[in-house]
C-alpha positions in Angstrom: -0.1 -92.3 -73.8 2.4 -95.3 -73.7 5.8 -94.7 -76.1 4.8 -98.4 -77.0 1.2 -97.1 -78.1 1.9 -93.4 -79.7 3.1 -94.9 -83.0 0.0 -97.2 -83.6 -1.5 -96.6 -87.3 -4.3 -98.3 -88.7 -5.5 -97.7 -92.2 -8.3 -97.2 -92.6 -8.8 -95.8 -89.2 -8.8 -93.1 -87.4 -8.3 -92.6 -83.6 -11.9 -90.9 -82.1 -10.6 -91.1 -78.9 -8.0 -92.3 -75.9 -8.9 -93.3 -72.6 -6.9 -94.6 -69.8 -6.4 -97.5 -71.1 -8.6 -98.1 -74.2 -8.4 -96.5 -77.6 -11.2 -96.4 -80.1 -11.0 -95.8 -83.8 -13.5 -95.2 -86.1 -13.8 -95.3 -90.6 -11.5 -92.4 -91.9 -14.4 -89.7 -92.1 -16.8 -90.9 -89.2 -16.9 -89.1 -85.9 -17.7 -91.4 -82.6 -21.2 -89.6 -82.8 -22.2 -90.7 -86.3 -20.3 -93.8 -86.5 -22.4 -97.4 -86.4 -18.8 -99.2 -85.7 -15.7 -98.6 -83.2 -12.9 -100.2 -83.4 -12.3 -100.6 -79.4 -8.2 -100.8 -79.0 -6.9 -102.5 -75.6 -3.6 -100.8 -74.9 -0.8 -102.5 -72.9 -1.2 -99.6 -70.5 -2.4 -99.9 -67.0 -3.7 -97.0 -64.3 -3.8 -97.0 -60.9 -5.7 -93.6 -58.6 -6.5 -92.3 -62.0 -3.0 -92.1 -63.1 -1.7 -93.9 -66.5 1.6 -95.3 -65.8 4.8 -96.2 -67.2 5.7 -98.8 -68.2 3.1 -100.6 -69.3 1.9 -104.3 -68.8 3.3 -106.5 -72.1 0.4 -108.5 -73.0 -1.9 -106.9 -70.8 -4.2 -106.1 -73.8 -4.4 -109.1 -75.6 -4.7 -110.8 -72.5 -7.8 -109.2 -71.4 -9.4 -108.9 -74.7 -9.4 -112.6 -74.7 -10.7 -112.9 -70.9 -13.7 -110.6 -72.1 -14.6 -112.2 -75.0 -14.2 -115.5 -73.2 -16.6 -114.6 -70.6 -19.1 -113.1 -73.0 -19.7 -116.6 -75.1 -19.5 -118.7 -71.4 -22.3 -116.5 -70.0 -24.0 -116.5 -73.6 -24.5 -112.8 -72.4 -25.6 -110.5 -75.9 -22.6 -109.3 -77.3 -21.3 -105.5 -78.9 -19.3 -107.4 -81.5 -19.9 -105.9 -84.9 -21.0 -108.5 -87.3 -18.1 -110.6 -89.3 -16.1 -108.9 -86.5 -13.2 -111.2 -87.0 -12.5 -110.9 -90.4 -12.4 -106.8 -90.6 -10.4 -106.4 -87.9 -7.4 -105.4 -88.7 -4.5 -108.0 -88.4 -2.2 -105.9 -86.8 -4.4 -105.6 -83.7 -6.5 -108.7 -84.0 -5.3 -110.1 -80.7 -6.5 -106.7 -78.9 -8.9 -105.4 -80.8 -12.9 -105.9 -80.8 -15.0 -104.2 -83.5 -18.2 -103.4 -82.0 -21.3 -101.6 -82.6 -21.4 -98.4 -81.4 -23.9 -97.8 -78.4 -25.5 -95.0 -76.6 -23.7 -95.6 -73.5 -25.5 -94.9 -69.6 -22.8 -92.8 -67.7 -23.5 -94.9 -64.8 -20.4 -97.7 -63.2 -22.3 -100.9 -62.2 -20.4 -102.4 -59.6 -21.2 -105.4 -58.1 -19.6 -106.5 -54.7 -19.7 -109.6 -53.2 -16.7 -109.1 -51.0 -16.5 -105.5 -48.7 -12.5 -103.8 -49.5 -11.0 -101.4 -51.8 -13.0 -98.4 -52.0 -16.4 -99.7 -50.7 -14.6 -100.7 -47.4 -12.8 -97.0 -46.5 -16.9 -95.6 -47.8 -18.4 -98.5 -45.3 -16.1 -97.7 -42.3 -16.3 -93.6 -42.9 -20.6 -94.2 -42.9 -21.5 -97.4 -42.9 -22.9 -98.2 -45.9 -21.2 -98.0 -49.4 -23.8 -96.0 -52.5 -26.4 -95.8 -50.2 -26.8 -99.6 -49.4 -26.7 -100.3 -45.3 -24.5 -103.2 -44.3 -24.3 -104.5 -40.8 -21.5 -102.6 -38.5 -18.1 -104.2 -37.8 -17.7 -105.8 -41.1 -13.8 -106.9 -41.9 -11.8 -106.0 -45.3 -12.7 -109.2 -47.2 -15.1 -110.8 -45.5 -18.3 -112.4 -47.7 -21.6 -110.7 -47.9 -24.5 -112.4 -47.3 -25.7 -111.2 -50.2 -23.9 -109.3 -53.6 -24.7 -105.6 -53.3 -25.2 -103.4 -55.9 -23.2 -99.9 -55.6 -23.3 -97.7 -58.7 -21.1 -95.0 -59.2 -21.2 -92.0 -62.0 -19.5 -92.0 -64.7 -17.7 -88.1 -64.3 -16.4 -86.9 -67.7 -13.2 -87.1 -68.4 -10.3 -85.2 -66.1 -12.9 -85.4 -63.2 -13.7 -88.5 -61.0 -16.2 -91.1 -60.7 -18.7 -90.4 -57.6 -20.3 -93.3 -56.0 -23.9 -92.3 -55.7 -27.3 -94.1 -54.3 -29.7 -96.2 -56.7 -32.6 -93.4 -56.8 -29.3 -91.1 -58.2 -29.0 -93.3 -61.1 -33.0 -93.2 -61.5 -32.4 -89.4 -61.4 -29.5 -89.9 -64.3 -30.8 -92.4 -66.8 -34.9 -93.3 -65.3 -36.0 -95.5 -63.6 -36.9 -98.2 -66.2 -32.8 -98.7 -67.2 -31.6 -98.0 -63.6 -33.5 -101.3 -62.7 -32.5 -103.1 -65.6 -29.1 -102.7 -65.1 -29.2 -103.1 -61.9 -30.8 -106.5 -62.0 -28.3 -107.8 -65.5 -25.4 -106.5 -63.2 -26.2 -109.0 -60.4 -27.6 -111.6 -62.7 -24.1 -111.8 -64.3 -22.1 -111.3 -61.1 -23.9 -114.8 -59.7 -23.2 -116.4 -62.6 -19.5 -115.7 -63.0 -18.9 -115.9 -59.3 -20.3 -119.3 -59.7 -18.2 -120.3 -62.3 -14.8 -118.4 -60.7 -15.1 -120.5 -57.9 -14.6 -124.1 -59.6 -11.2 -122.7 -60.8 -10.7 -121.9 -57.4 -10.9 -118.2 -57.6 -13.1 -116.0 -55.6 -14.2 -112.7 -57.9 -14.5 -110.3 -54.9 -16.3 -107.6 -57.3 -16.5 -106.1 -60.4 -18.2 -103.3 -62.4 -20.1 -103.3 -65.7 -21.3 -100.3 -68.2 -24.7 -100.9 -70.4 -25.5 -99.0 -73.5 -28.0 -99.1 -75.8 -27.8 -99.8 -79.6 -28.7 -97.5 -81.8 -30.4 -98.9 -84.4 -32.2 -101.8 -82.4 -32.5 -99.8 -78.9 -31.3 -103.0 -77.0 -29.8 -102.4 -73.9 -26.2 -104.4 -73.7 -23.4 -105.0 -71.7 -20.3 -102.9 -73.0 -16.5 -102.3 -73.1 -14.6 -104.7 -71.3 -16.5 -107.9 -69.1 -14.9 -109.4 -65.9 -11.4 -108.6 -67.1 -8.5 -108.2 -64.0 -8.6 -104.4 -64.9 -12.8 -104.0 -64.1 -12.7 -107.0 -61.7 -11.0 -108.2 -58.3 -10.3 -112.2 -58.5 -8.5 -114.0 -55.1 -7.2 -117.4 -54.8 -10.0 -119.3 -53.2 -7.3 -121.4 -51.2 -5.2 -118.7 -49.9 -8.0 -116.6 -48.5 -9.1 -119.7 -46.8 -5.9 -119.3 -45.3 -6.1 -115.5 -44.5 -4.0 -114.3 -47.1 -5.3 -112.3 -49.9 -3.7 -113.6 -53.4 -4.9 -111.5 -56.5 -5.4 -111.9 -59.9 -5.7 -108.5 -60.8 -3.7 -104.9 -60.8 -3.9 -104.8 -56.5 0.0 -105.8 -57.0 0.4 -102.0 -59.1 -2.6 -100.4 -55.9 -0.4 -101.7 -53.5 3.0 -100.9 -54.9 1.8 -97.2 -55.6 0.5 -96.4 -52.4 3.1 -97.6 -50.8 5.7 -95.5 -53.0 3.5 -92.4 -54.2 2.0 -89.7 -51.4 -0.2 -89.1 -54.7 0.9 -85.8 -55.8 2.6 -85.3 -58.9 3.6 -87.4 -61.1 3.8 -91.2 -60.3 6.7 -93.3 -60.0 7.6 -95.7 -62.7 6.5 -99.0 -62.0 9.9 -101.5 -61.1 10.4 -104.5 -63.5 9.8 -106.5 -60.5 5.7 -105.3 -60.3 6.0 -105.3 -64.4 6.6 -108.6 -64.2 4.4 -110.0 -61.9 1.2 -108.4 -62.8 1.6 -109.9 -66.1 2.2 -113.3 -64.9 -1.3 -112.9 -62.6 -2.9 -111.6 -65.0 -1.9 -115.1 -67.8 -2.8 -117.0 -64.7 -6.0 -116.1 -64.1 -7.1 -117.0 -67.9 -5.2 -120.0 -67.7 -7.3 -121.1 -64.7 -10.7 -119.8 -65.9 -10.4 -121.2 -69.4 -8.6 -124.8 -68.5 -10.7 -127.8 -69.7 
């Protein structure tokens, strides 16, 4: 965990648990198992290959917690938010912080690509296909699919990695009945937001989602963070047009890393420089998406 994040107290609270780059709190008492609320905590840290690193991204959380709940009232997509949410969340984190209901949550990844690169591409070019879906041979890093694919992956517990598996796997994990659904809301909201990316000018290349279901009403929603720059890959329509890739997202930490780190060990601190300009694409992109 971040120096910058160790310290943080809330009364009231009590930290249930710390992810990568998320930490959730629940009432003093409550356990993540019994509790109806979370407190969901976006941390200024950011990961790269599975590795938290230093330092972290100033803003970064308050920056995405506002692009997620931004896109959640454009899309009018059901939202986790905890009624009066506002109001009991504590000051100290308001900017950061979402106060949700707590859901059953599918260990399955939704993502959506509408663009072949990252991961999916080295999958596509080792077997041609990426989670089991068969795209045509000699496809480029970048290039548009004719269609947005789904590719879920499983959700690994945590020390362990994800694993990109086929859509009959995640029949196998969570049935067939919420395998389709959220394979069809995954989509659904990936045209949508693509649409409405690409009149700022941006092109979201993919993104993943995670679904769980409430669990007093059984409804099955859309969860944790939605089309942030952490779960989501946006490029500048204009440069791409151009051939250059221009992102909106962490590729400037990918990029640096692999380019510094043989990925044993521990990582290298990030230089000011990378600090710096991930923060700046990261205010960019809301800037862009929420301008009048």
């Amino acid at each position: 965990m971040s120096s910058a994040e160790a310290g943080l107290e809330l009364p009231g609270w009590s930290l249930a648990y710390s992810g990568k780059v998320r930490d959730l709190y629940v009432a003093e008492g409550q356990s993540l198992e019994s509790a109806p609320e979370m407190l969901m905590v976006a941390s200024d840290r950011v990961s790269a290959f599975d590795q938290v690193l230093e330092p972290a991204i100033p803003g970064k959380g308050a920056l995405l917690t506002s692009l997620s709940l931004w896109w959640t009232e454009r899309l009018g997509l059901p939202s986790q938010l905890a009624p009066d949410a506002d109001a009991r969340t504590p000051a100290s984190v308001a900017d950061r912080a979402m106060l949700v209901r707590t859901l059953d949550m599918l260990p399955i990844e939704c993502v959506v690509r509408g663009r072949v690169t990252g991961s999916g591409l080295k999958e596509y070019q080792q077997v041609g296909s990426i989670s089991g879906v068969e795209l045509p041979a000699g496809l480029a890093d970048g290039v548009e699919l004719p269609e947005p694919i789904y590719t879920p992956a499983w959700k690994a517990p945590q020390g362990e990695h994800d694993e990109n598996v086929s859509f009959e796997r995640t029949v196998e994990l969570v049935g067939r009945e919420d395998a389709e659904a959220i394979r069809e809301l995954s989509l659904s909201v990936y045209r949508r937001a693509a649409v409405i990316a690409a009149e700022a000018g941006l092109v979201l290349a993919d993104t993943k989602f995670e679904f769980g279901r409430d669990r007093v009403t059984g409804e099955l929603l859309l969860a944790d963070e939605v089309l942030t720059s952490d779960s989501s890959r946006y490029w500048d329509a204009a440069a791409l047009a151009q051939g250059r890739v221009e992102s909106f997202d962490k590729q400037i930490v990918r990029d640096w890393l692999a380019d510094n780190w043989a990925g044993e060990g521990e990582a290298p601190a990030l230089p000011p420089a990378i600090v710096e300009r991930t923060a700046a694409r990261y205010g960019e992109l809301l800037e862009r998406l929420t301008a009048d």
